[in-house]
C-alpha positions in Angstrom: -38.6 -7.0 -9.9 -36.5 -9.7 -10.9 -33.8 -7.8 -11.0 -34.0 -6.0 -7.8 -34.2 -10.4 -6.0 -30.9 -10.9 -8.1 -29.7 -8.1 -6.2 -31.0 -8.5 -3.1 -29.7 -12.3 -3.2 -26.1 -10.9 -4.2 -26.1 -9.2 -1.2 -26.7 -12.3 1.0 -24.2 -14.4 -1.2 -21.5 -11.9 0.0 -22.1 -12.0 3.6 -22.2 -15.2 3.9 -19.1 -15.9 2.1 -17.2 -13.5 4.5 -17.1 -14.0 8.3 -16.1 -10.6 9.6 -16.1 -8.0 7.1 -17.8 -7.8 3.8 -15.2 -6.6 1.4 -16.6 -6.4 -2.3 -14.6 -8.6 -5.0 -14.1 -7.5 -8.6 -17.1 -9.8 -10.0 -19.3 -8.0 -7.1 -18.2 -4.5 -8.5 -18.9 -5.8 -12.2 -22.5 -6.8 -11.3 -23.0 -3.7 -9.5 -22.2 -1.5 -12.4 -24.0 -3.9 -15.0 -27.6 -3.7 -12.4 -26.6 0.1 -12.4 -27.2 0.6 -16.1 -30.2 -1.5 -16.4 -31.9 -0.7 -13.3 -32.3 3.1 -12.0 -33.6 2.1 -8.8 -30.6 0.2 -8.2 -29.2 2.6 -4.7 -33.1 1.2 -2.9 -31.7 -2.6 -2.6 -27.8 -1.9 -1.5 -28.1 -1.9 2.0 -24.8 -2.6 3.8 -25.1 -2.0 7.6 -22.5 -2.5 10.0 -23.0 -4.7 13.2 -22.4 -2.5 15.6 -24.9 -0.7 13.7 -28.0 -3.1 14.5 -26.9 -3.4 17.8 -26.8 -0.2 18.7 -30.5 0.1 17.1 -31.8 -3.0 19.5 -30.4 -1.5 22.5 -32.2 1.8 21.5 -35.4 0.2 20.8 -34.9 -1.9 24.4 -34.5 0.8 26.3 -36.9 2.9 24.4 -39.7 0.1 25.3 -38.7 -0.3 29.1 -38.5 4.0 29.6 -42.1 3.4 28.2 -43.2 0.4 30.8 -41.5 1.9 33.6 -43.4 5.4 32.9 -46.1 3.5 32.6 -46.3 2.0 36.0 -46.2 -1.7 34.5 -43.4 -3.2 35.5 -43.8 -5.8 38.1 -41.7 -6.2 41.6 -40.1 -9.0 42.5 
């Protein structure tokens, strides 16, 4: 478990440091390969999404929910 935080907080370490882009340094690659050896389940914390990504997934989910309320009869006239 206490592995899996130190990865998990490496993660947010590097995309803070970087404003636009997260591009992984050599010491990020080195820690990477050391959690790799000693932890199996190592693939189940590196998550590195894309911001377009997550945005295209909120408007999804927003228009998902107002097909739903609209269908629905819910939404209130102005």
């Amino acid at each position: 478990m206490q592995i899996e935080i130190l990865g998990l907080r490496h993660q947010l370490a590097a995309l803070q440091r970087q404003k636009k882009r997260v591009s992984p340094r050599a010491a990020d690659r080195l820690l990477w390969v050391l959690l790799s050896r000693i932890w199996k389940q190592w693939r189940s914390a590196l998550v590195v999404v894309k911001p377009e990504t997550v945005i295209a997934w909120h408007r999804k989910g927003f228009r998902l929910y107002w097909r739903g309320r609209v269908g629905q009869g819910r939404v209130l006239s102005g």
